[in-house]
N, C-alpha and C positions, 0 to 999 in steps of 0.2 A: 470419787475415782478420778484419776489424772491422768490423761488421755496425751499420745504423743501432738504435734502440731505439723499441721499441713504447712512446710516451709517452700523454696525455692528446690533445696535440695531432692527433699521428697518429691515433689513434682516434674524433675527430672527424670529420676525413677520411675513414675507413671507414665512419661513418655516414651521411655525404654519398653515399656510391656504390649503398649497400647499405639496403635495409628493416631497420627494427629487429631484427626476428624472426632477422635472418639475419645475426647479428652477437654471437658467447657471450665472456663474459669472466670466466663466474662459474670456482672451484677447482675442482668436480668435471667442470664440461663440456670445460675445457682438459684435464684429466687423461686423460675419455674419449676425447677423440680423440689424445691423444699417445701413443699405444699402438699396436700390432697385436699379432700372434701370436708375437713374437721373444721366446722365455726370458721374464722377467719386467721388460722394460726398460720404462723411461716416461718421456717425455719430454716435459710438457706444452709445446703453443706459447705467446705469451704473450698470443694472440686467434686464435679460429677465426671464419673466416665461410663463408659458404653460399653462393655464387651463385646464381641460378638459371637463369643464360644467358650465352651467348658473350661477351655487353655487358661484363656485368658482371665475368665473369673478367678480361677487359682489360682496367678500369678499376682495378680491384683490383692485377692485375702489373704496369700502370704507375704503379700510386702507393708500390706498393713500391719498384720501380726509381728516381722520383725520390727515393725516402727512406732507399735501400742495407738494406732489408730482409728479410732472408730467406725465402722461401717455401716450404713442403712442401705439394706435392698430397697428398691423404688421400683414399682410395677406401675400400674394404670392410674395411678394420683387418683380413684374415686374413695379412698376410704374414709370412714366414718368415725375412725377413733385416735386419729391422729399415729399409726401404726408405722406409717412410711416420711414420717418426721425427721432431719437431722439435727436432733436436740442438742447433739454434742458439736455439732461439724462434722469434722471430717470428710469421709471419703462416702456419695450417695450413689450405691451400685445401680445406676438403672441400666436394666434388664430387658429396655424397647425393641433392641434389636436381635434378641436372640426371639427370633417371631414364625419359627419354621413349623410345621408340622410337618415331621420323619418319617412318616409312616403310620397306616391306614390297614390293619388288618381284619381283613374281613371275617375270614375264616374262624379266628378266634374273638372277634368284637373286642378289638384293642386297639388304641391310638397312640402312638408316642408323639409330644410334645414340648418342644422349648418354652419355657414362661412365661415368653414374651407375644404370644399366638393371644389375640382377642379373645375372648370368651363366644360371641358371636359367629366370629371368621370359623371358628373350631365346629360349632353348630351346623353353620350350613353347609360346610365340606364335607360332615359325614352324614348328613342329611342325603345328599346328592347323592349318596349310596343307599338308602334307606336304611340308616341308622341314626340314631338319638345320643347326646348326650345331655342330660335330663337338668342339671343345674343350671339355674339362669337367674342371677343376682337382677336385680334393678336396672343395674349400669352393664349389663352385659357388653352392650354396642361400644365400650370403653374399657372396659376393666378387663385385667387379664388373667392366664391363668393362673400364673406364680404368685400374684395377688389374692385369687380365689385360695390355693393351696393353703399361702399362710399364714389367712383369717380362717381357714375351712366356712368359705362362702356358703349360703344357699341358697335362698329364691324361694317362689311361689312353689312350685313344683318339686320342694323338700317334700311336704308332704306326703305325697305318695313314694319319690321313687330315692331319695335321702338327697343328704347336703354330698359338699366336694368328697369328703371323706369317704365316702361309700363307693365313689367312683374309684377312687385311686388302688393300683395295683404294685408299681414300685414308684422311688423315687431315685434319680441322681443327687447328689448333695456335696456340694462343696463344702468341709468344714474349718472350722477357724483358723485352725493350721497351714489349710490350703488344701488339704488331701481331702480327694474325690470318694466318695463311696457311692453302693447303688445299697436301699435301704431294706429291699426285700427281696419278691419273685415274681415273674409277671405270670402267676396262676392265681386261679381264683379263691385257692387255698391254700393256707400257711401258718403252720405250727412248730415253727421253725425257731425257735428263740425268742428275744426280747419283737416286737413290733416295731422296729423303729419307723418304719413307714410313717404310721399311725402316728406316733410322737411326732414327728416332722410336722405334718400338715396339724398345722391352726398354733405352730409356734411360732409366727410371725416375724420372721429370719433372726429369731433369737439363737437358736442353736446350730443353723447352717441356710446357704444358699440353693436351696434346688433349681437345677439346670437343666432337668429332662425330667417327666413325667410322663408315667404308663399309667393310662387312662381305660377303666373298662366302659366299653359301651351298649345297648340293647337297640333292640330292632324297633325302630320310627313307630308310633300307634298311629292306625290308619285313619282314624277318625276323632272329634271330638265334639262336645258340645255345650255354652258355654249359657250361666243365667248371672244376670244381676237383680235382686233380690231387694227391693227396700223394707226399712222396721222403722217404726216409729216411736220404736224404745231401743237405744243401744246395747242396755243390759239383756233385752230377750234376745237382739241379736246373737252376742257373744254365746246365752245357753243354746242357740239354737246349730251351733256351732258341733260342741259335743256329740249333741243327739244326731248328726247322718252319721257321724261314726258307729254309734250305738247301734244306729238302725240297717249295719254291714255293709255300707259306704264307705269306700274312701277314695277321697273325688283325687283331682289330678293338682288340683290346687282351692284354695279355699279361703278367700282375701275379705278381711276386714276394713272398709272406712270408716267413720265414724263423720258425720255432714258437715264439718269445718273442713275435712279432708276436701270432699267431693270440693264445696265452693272454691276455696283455695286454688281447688285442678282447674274450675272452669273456667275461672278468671283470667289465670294466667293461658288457659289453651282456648283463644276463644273461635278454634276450626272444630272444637269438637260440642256439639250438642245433645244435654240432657235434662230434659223436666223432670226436675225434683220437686215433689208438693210441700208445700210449707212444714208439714207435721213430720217429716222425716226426719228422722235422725241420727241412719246409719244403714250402710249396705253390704250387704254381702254378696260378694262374686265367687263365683262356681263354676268350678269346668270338671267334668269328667273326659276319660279317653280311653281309648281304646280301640281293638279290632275287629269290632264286630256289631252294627248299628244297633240291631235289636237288645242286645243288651244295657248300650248305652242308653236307650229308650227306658230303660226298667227303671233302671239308674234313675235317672231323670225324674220318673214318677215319683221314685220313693223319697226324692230330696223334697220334693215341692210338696208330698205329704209331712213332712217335716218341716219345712218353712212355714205352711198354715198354721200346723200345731201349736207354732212358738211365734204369731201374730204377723208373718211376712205378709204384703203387701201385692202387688200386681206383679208379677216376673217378669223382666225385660229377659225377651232369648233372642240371642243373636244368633241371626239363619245365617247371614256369610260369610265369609273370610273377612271381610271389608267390615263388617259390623264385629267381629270377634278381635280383628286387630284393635280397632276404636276404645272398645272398651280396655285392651292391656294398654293400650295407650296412657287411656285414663289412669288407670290402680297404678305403670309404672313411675307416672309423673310425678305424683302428689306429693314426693321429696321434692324434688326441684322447683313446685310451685310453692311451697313451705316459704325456700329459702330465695327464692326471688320478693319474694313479701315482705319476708320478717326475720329479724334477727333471734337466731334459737339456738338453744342446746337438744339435741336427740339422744335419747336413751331408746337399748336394744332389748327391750325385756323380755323373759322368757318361761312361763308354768306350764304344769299339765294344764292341757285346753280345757279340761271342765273349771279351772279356776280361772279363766278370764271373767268371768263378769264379775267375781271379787279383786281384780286386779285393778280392771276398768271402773270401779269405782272407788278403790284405795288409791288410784291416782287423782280421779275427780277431788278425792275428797284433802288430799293432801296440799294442792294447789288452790281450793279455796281458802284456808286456811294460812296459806303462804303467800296469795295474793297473787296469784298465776295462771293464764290460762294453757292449756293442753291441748293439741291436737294429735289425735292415737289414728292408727292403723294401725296393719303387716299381715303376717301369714297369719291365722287366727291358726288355722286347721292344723297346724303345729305346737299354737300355744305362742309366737311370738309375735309381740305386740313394739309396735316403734313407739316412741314417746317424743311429739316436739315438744318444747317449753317453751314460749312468745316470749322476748323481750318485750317487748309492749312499748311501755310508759316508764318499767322498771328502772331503778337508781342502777348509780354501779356500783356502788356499797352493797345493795342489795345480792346483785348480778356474782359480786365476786366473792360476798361474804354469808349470807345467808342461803343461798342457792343451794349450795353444795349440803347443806344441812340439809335442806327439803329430799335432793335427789337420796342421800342415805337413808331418809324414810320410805323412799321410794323405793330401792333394793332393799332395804330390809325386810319391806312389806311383799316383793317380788320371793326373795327367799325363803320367807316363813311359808309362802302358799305352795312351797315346793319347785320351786325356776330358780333362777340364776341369773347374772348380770349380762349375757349377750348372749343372743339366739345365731348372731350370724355376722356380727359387725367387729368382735374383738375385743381385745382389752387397749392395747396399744398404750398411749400415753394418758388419754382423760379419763381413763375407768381402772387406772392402775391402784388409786386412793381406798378405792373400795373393796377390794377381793379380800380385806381381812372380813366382811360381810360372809363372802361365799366360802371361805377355807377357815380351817383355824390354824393357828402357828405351826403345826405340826405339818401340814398338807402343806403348808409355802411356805418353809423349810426345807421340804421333798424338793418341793420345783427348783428352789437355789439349790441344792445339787445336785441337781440334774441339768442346771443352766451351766453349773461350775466346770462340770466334767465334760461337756460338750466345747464350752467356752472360759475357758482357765482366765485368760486374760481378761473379759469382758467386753470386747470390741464390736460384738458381733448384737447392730439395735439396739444397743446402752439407752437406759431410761425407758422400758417401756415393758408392760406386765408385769411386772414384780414390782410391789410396793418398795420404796424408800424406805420402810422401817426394817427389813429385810437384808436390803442391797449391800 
């Protein structure tokens, strides 16, 4: 595809739309926003700008559209799949400043919000009212919401109460043309035509720009309480995983390490202390919540009769806030102590949970094999497992040519047990290769028109979830 070029002219144009302020062209400002958390890729655009309202977004994507430019929304740079990439140049819509929350309604447990609101800042604002909203990615304290919308983010706490998707009630959307639509209704229910809502979120600004999202929320649980669990078999961890579900548990979040994890974390955090006995080999953390202690008591019993059952170990419970933070401490870090250590590729994989410990050992066993080591975690209690893969010692022959072979064993073997290529992290640019894996021609044929019809021109995130054999 042939994409127009960000010249002198065009750029005067953008200054017509946009304050000066909100308009970078210098080599490091491009550079910082061509980036997020993907491996070490960069991709500067060849002009960022700032909007700082719906106006302006539209002014901005219809000047693109008349001049066949490319666009990347850019939210909180923490992604994981190279989503917020400008592969092509162009023009990188970041979205930082449109950071308002609109409105707080109590009455109906709904929030409207601009994209650019933290994930966190969002939390504790309606917090302070006694209300929840339940999604909390890793990178909360960073990443934002238009970023969560469109990956359809999730977090520990998918498990019991759903990913971003579940929250969301309408959306604004700017589309490629520049015209504004709102995608739904902000009720709880709607049987109203196509979903486009739905479709928006976890399109990764492939089909439009959302600018306002109505967000539902629930009332704060009053209490919770929280175990970390060692097994000195990783695979009984993983069964032991299934079984509190089976046994009418469903805790609030339900996180898998596996002991390279844990070392990893302690290494790099060394304010946080925790005796691990040599024989361990994997933990699992547990939190139930809720409104009412005596119940969460029950709770509690019946997990810890199921952690015995499936060989757990001594339960660390954390009695206070102070011990309960420590430990999310711990589970949230263990990306970032990964990539402070070592050079890696992370896969998002995703089955029914009673097939992780066939997963967990179809990765073990495919890395020996290929001469690689593995470090797993994520949300087990969902079924979603992170995948590092060590650079090590590895060639770069290796790295760039055999690598990719090993990983399509690895979604392949993800798919055959019923998952799929990302639980919460996306497709974006480095997992685009593989969705002939999870679809067949037929299904990503659907997607391209439905990319086509939304986005005729192609501008809008070029290069990213749809395979090239497609495009």
């Amino acid at each position: 595809m042939v994409f127009g070029k960000v010249d002198g002219a065009f750029v005067e144009r953008l200054r017509a739309v946009l304050d000066a302020g909100d308009l970078l062209l210098g080599d490091d400002e491009r550079a910082d926003y061509g980036h997020d958390e993907t491996e070490d890729l960069v991709f500067p655009p060849d002009v960022v700008v700032r909007p700082r309202n719906t106006d302006e977004v539209s002014r901005v994507v219809r000047l693109c559209a008349e001049h066949h430019i490319p666009i990347t929304p850019v939210g909180g740079r923490t992604g994981l799949s190279g989503g917020a990439l400008s592969v092509h140049g162009g023009v990188a819509l970041a979205l930082d400043r449109m950071d308002r929350i609109l409105s707080i309604d109590e009455r109906n447990l709904q929030v409207t919000v601009e994209p650019g609101v933290i994930t966190q800042v969002l939390q504790d604002a309606v917090q302070d009212k006694g209300l929840y909203y339940a999604p909390d990615p890793s990178s909360k304290g960073s990443c934002t919401i238009g970023g969560n919308l469109a990956e359809n983010a999730g977090g520990p706490r998918a498990v019991k109460y759903g990913v971003t998707r579940d929250f969301v009630l309408n959306l604004e959307v700017v589309l490629a043309s520049g015209d504004v639509i709102w995608t739904g209704a902000n009720t709880l229910k709607n049987a109203t035509g196509y979903d486009l809502t739905r479709l928006m979120v976890g399109s990764e600004g492939t089909l439009g720009v959302i600018t306002k999202a109505v967000l539902r929320l629930i009332p704060k649980p009053l209490g919770s309480r929280l175990m970390l669990v060692p097994f000195n078999d990783a695979a009984k961890a993983c069964e032991a995983v299934s079984a509190v579900f089976r046994a009418g548990i469903t805790p609030s979040a339900l996180e898998f390490m596996e002991r390279d994890a844990i070392d990893f974390t302690l290494k790099h955090m060394e304010d946080i202390k925790l005796d691990v006995a040599p024989e361990v080999q994997a933990h699992l953390l547990i939190e139930v919540d809720g409104q009412h202690d005596d119940v969460l008591m029950r709770e509690c019993e019946t997990i810890l009769g199921v952690m015995e059952a499936h060989g757990g170990g001594e339960v660390l419970f954390a009695e206070s806030a102070s011990e309960k933070d420590a430990l999310w401490y711990l589970r949230r870090n263990v990306a970032v102590a990964v990539k402070a250590h070592a050079v890696y590729k992370e896969e998002d994989t995703v089955v029914p949970r009673y097939a992780l410990p066939e997963l967990l050992a179809g990765i073990k066993r495919i890395g020996k094999v290929y001469g690689f080591r593995t470090i797993c975690y994520g949300h087990a209690g969902d079924g979603n497992l992170h995948v590092n893969i060590l650079r090590d010692a590895l060639t770069d022959a290796f790295w760039e040519k055999e690598l990719p072979k090993a990983i399509r064993e690895i979604f392949t073997l993800t798919v055959s047990l019923g998952g799929t290529l990302s639980g919460e992290h996306g497709i974006g640019l480095v997992q685009r290769p593989y969705m002939d894996i999870a679809f067949s021609p037929i299904q990503l044929q659907l997607m391209r028109s439905i990319k086509d019809l939304f986005d005729p021109t192609g501008i809008l995130n070029p290069g990213k979830v749809l395979p090239e054999m497609i495009a």
